[in-house]
NULUMVEX-505613 format. One record per atom (N, C-alpha, C): residue number from 1; chain; x, y, z. Coordinates in pm, whole numbers, plus 50000, padded with zeros to 5 digits. Layout:
REM residues N
@nr:NUM, kette:A, x:X, y:Y, z:Z
...
***
This chain:
REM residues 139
@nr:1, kette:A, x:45626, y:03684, z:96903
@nr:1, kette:A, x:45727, y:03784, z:96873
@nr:1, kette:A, x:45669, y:03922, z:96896
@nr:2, kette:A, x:45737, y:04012, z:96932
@nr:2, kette:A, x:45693, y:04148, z:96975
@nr:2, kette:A, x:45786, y:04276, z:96861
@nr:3, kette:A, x:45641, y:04357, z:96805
@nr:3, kette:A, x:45672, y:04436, z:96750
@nr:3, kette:A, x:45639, y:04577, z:96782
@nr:4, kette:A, x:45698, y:04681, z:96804
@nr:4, kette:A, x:45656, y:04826, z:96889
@nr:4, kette:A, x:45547, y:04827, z:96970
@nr:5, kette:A, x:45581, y:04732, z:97058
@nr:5, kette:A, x:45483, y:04684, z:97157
@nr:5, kette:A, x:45421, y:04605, z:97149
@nr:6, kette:A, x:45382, y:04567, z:97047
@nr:6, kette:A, x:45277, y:04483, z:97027
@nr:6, kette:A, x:45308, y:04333, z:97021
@nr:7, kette:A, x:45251, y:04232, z:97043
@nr:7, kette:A, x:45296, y:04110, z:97070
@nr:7, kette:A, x:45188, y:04007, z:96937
@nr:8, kette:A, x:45306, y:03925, z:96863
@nr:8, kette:A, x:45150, y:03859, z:96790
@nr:8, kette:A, x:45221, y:03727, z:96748
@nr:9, kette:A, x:45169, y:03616, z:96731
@nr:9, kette:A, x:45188, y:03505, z:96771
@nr:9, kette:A, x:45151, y:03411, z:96618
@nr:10, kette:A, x:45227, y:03317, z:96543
@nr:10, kette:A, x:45215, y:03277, z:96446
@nr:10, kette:A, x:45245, y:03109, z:96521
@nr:11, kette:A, x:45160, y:03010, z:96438
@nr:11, kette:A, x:45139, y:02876, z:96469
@nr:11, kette:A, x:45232, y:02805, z:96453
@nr:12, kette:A, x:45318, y:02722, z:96511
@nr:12, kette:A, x:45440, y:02686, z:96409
@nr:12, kette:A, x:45426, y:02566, z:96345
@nr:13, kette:A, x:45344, y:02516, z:96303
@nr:13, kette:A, x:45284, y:02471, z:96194
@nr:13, kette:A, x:45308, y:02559, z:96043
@nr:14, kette:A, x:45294, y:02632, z:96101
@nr:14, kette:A, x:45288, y:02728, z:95960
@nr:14, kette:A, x:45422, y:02860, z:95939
@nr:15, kette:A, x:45473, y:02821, z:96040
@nr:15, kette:A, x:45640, y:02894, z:96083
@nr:15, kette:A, x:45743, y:02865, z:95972
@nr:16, kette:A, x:45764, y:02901, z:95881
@nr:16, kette:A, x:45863, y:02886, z:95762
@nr:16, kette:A, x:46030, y:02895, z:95829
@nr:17, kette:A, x:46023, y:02948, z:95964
@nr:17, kette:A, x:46157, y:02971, z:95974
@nr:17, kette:A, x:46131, y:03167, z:96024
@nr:18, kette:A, x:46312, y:03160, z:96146
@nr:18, kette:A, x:46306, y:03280, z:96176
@nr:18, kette:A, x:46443, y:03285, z:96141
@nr:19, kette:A, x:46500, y:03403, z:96066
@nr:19, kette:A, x:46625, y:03486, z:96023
@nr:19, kette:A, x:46662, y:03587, z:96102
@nr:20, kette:A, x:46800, y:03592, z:96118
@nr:20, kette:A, x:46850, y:03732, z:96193
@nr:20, kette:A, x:46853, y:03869, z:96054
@nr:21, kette:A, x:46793, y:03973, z:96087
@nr:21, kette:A, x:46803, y:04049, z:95988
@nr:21, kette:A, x:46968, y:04080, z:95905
@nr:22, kette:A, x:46939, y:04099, z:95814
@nr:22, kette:A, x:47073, y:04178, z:95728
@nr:22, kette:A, x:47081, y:04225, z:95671
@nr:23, kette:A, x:47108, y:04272, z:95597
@nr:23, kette:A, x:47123, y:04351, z:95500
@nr:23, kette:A, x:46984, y:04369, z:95408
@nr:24, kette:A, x:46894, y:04422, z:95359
@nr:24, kette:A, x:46789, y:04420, z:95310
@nr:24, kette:A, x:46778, y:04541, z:95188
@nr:25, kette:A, x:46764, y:04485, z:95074
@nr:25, kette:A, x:46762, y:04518, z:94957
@nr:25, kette:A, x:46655, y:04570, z:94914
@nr:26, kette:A, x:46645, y:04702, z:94902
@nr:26, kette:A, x:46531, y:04800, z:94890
@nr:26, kette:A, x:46482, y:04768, z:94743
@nr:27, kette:A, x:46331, y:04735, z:94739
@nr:27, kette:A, x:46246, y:04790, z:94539
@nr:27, kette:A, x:46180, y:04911, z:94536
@nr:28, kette:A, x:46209, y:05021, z:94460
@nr:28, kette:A, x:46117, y:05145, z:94449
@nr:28, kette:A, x:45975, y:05094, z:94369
@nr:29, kette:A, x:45918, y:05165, z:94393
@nr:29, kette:A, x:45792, y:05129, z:94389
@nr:29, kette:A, x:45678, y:05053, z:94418
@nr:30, kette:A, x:45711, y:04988, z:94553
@nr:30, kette:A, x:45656, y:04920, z:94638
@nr:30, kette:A, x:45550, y:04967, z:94732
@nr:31, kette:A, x:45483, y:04955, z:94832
@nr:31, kette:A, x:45426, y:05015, z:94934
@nr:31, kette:A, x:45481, y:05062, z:95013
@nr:32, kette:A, x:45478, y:05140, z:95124
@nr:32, kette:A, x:45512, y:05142, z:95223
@nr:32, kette:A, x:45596, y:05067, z:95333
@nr:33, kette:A, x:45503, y:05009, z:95364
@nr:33, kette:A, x:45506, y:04839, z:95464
@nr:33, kette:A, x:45665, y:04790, z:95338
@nr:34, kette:A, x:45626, y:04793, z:95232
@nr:34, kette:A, x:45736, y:04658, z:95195
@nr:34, kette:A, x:45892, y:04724, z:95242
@nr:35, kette:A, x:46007, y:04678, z:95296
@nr:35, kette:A, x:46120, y:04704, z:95320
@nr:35, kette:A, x:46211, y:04699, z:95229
@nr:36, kette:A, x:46206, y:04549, z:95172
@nr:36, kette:A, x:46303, y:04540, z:95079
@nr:36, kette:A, x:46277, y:04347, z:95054
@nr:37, kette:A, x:46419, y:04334, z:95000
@nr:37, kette:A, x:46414, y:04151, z:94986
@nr:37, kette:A, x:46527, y:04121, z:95088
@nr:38, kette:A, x:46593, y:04043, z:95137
@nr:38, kette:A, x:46640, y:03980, z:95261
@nr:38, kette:A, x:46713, y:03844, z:95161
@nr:39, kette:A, x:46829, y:03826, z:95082
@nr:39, kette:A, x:46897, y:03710, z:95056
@nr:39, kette:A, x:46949, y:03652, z:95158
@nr:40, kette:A, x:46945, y:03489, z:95174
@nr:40, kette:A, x:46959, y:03386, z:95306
@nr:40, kette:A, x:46996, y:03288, z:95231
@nr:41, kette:A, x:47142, y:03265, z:95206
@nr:41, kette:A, x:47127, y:03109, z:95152
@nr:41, kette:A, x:47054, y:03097, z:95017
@nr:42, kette:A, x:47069, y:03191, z:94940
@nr:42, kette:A, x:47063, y:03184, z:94833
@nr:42, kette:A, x:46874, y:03199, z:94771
@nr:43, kette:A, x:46790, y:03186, z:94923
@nr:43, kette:A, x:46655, y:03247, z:94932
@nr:43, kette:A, x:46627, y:03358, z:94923
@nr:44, kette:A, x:46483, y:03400, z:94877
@nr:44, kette:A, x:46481, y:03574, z:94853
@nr:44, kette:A, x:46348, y:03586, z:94976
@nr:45, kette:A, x:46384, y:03655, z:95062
@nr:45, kette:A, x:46226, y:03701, z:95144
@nr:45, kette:A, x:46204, y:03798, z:95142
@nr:46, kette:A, x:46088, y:03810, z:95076
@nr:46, kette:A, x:46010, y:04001, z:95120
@nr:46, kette:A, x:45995, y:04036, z:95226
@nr:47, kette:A, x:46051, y:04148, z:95298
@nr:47, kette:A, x:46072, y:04143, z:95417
@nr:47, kette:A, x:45949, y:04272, z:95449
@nr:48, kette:A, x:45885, y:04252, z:95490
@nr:48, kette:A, x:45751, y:04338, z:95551
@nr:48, kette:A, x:45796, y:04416, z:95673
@nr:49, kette:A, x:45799, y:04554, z:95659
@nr:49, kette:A, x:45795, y:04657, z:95823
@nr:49, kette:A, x:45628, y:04617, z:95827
@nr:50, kette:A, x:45630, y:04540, z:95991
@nr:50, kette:A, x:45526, y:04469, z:96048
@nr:50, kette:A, x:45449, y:04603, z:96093
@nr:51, kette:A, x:45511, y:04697, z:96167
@nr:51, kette:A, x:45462, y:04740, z:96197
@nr:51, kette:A, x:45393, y:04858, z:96138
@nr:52, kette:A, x:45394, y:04916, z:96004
@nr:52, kette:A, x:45343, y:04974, z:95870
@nr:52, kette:A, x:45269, y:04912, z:95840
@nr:53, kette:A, x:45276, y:04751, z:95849
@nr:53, kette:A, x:45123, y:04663, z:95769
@nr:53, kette:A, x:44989, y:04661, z:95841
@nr:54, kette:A, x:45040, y:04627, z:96001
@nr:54, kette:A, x:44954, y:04598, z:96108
@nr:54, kette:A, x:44897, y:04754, z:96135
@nr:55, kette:A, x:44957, y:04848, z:96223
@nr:55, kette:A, x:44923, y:04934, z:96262
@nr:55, kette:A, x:44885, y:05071, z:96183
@nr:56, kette:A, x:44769, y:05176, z:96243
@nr:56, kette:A, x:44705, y:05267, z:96159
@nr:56, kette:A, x:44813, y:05375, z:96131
@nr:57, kette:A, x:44846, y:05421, z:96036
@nr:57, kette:A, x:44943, y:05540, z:95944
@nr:57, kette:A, x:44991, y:05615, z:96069
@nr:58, kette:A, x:44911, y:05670, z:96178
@nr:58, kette:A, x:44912, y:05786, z:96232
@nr:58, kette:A, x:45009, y:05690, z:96385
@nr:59, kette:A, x:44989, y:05599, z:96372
@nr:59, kette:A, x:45032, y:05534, z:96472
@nr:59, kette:A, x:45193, y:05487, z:96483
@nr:60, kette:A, x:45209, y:05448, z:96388
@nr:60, kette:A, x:45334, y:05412, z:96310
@nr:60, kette:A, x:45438, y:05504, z:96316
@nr:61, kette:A, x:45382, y:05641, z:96267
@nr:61, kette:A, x:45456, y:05759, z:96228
@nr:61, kette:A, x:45550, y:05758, z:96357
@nr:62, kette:A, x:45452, y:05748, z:96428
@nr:62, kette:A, x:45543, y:05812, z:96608
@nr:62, kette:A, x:45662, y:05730, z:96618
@nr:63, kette:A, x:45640, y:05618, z:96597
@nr:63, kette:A, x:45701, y:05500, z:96645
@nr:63, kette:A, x:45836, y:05446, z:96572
@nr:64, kette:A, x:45797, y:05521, z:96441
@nr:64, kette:A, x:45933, y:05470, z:96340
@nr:64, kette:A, x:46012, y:05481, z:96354
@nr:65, kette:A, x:46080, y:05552, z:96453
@nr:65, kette:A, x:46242, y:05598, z:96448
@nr:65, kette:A, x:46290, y:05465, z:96554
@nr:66, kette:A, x:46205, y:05424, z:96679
@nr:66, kette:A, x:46224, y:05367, z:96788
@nr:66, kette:A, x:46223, y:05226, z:96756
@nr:67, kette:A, x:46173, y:05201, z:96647
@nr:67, kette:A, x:46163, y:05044, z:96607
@nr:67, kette:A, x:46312, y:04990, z:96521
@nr:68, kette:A, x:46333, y:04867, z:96617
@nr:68, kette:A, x:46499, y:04869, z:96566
@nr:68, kette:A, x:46425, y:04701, z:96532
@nr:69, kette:A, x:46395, y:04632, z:96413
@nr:69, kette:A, x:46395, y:04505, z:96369
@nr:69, kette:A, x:46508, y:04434, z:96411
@nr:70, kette:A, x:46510, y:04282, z:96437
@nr:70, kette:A, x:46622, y:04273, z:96407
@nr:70, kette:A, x:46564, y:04106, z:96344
@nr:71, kette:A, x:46480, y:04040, z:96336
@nr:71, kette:A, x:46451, y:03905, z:96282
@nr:71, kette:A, x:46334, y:03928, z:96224
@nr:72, kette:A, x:46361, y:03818, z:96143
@nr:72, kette:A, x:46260, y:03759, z:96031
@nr:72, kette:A, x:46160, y:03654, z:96054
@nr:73, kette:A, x:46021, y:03651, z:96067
@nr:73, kette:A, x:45923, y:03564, z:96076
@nr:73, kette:A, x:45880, y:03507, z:95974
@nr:74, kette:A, x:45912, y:03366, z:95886
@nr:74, kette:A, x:45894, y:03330, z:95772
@nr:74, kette:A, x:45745, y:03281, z:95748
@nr:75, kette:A, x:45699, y:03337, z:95680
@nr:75, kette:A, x:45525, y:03296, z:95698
@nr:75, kette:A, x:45517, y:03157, z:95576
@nr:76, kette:A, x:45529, y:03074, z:95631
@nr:76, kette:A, x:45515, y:02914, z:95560
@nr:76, kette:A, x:45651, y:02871, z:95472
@nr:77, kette:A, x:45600, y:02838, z:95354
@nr:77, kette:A, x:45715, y:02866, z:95230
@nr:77, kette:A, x:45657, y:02938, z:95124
@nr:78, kette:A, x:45603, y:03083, z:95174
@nr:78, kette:A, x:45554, y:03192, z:95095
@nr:78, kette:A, x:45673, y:03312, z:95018
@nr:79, kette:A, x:45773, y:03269, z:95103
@nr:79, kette:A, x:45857, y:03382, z:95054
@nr:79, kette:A, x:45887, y:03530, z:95112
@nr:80, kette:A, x:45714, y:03535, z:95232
@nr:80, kette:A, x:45689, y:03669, z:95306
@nr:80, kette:A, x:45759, y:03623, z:95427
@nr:81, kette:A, x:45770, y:03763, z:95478
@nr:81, kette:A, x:45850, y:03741, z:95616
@nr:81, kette:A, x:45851, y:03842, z:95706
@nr:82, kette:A, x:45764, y:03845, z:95833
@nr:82, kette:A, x:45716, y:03976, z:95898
@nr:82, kette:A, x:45865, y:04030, z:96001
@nr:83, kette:A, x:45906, y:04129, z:96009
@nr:83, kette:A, x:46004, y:04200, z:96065
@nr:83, kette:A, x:45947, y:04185, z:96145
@nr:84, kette:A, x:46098, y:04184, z:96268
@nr:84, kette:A, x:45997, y:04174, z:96414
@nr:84, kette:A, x:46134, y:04216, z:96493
@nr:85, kette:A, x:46104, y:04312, z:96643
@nr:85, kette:A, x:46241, y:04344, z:96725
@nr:85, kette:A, x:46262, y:04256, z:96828
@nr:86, kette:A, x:46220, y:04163, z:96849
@nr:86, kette:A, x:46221, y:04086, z:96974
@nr:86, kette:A, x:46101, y:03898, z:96924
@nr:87, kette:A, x:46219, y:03805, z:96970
@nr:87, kette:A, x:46114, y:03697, z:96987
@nr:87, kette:A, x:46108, y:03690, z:97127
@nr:88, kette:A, x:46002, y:03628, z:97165
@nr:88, kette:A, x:45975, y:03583, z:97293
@nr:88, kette:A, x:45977, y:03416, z:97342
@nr:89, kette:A, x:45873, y:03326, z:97268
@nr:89, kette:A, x:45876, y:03188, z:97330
@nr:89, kette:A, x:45812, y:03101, z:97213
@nr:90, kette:A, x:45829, y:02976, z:97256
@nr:90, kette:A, x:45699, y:02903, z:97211
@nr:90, kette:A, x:45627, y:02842, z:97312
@nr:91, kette:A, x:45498, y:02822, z:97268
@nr:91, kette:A, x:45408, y:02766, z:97386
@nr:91, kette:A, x:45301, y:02710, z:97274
@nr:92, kette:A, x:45265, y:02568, z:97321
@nr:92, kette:A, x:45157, y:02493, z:97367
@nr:92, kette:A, x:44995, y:02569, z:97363
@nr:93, kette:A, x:44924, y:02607, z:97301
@nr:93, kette:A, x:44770, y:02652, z:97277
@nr:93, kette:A, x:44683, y:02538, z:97310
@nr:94, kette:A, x:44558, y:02515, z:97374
@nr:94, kette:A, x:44436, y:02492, z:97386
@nr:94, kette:A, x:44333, y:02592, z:97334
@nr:95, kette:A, x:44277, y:02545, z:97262
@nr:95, kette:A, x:44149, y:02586, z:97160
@nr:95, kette:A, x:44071, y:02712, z:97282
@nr:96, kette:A, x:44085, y:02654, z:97347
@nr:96, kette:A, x:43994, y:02768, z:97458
@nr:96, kette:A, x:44079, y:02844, z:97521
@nr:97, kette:A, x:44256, y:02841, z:97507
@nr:97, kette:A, x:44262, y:02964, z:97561
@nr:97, kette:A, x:44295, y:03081, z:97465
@nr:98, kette:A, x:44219, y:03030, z:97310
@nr:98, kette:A, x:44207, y:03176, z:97246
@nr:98, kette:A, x:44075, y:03224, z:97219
@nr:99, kette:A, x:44014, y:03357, z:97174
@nr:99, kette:A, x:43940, y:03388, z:97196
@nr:99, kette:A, x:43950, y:03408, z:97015
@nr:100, kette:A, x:43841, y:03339, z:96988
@nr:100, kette:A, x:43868, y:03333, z:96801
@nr:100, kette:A, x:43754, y:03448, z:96736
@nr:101, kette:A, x:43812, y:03471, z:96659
@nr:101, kette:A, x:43687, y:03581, z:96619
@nr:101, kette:A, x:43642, y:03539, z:96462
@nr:102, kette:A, x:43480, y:03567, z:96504
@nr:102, kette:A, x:43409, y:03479, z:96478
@nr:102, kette:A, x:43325, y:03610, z:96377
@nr:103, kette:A, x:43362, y:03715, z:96327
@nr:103, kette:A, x:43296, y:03805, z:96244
@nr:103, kette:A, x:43390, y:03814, z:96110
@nr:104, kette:A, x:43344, y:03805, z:95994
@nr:104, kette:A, x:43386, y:03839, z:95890
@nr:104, kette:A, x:43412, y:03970, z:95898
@nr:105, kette:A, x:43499, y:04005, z:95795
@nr:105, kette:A, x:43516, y:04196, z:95750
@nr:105, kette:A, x:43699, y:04245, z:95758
@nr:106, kette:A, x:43696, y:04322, z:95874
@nr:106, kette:A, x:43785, y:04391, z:95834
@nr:106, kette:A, x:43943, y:04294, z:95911
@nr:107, kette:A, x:44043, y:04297, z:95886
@nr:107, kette:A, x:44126, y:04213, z:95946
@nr:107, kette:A, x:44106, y:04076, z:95933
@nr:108, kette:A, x:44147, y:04039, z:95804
@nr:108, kette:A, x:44100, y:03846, z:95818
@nr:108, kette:A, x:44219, y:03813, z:95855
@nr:109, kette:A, x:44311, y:03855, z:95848
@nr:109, kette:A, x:44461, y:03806, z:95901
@nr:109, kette:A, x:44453, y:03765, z:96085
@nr:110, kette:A, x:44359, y:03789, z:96158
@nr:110, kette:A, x:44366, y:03780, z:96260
@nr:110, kette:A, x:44291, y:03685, z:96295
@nr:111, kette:A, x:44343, y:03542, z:96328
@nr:111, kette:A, x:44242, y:03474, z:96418
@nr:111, kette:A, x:44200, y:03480, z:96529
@nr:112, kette:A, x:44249, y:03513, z:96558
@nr:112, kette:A, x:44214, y:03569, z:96741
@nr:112, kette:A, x:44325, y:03609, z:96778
@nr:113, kette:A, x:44273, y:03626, z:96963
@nr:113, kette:A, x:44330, y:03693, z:97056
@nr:113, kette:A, x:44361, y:03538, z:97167
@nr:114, kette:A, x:44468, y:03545, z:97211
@nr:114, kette:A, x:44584, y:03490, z:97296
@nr:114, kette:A, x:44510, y:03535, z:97418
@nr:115, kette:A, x:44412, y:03475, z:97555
@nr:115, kette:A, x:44385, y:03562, z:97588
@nr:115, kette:A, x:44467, y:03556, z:97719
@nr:116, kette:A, x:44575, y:03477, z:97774
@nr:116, kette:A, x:44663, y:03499, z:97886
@nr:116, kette:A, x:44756, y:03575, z:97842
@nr:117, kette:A, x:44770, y:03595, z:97736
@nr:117, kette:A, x:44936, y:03728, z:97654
@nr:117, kette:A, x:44901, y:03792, z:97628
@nr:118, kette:A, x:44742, y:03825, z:97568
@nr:118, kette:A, x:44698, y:03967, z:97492
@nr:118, kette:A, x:44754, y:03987, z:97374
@nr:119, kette:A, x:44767, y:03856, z:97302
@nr:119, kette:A, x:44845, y:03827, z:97190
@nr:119, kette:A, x:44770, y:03845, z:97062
@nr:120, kette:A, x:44792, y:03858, z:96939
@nr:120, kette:A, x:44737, y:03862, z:96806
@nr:120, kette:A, x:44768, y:03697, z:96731
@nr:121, kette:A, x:44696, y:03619, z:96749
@nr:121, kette:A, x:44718, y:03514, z:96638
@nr:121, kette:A, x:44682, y:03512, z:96533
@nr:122, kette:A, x:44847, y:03519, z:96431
@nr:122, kette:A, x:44803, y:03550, z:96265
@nr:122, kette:A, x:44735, y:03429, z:96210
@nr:123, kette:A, x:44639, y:03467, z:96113
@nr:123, kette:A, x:44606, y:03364, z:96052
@nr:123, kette:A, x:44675, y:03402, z:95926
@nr:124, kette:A, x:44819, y:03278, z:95941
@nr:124, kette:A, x:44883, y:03287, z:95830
@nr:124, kette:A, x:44873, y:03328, z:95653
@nr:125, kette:A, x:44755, y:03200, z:95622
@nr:125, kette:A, x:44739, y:03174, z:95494
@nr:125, kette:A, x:44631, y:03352, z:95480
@nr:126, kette:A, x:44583, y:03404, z:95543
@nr:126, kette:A, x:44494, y:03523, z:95504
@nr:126, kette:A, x:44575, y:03627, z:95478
@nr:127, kette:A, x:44697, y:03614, z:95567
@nr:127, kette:A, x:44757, y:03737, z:95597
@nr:127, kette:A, x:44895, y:03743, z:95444
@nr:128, kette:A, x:44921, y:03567, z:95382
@nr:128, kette:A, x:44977, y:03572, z:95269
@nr:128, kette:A, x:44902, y:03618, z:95162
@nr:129, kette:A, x:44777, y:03566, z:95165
@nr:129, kette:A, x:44705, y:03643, z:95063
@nr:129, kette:A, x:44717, y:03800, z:95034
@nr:130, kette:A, x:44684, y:03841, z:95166
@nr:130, kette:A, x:44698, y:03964, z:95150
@nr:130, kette:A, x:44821, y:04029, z:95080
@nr:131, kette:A, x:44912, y:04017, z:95148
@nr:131, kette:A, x:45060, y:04057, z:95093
@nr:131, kette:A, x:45075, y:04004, z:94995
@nr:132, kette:A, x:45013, y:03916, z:94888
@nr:132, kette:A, x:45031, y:03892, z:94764
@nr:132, kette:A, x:44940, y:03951, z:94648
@nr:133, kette:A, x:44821, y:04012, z:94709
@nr:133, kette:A, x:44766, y:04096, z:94637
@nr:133, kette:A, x:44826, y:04263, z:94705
@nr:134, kette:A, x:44913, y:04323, z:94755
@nr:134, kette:A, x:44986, y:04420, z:94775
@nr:134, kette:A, x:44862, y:04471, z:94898
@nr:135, kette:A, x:44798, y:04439, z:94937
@nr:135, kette:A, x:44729, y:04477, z:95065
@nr:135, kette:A, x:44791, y:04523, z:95171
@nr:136, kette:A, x:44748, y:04615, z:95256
@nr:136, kette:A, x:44801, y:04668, z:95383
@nr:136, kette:A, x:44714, y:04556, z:95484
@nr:137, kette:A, x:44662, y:04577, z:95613
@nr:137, kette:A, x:44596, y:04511, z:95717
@nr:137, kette:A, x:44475, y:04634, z:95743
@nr:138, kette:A, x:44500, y:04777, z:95680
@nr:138, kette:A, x:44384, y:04863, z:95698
@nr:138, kette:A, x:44334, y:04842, z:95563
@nr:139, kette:A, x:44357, y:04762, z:95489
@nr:139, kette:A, x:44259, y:04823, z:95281
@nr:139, kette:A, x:44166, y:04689, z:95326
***
């Protein structure tokens, strides 16, 4: 799925489901990144601006007006759900055509890089953690 350019790729193994956006129910006092909650059938999803979580403050800024969401990336049965303006496909992975990164530290949400798409593969379960301790992708 592609977000203000950026393209990043979740396993569907671990794909909870994709929603057409709607209506989204704002909480004050949230972060940034958080949007609101997203009711579906009687489900509640925290709906994450992807591109506030992923990308650096200064980067974002430019970009906010131009980013039009329109679906929901359900990350497992977590309840989180990354905003996104565009899906693209599914495809088939071999272990070797990602490029896994292999350093602890900053970004554990990222297992690698996609390297025929130039893709971001989330590593789901890191990237729920995060958003459940109120983490950005820069703290």
């Amino acid at each position: 799925f592609e977000v203000a350019g950026m393209t990043l790729a979740v396993p569907l193994t671990e794909l909870g489901g994709i929603h057409k956006l709607e209506s989204i129910n704002p909480l004050f006092g949230k972060p940034k990144w958080f949007k609101g909650v997203l009711i579906h059938r009687d489900e509640k999803f925290n709906v994450v601006d992807t591109a506030k979580w992923v990308m650096p403050q200064n980067s974002v800024e430019k970009l906010a007006e131009t980013i039009k969401y329109q679906y929901l990336i359900v990350l497992g049965d977590s309840g989180w759900g990354l905003s996104c303006e565009r899906l693209i496909n599914t495809e088939t992975l071999l272990p070797d055509e990602v490029k896994w990164r292999n350093v602890e530290g900053s970004r554990p949400w990222l297992s690698g890089m996609v390297k025929k798409r130039m893709c971001a593969l989330v590593n789901v379960q890191q990237m729920i953690n995060m958003l459940n301790q109120g983490f950005s992708s820069n703290d």
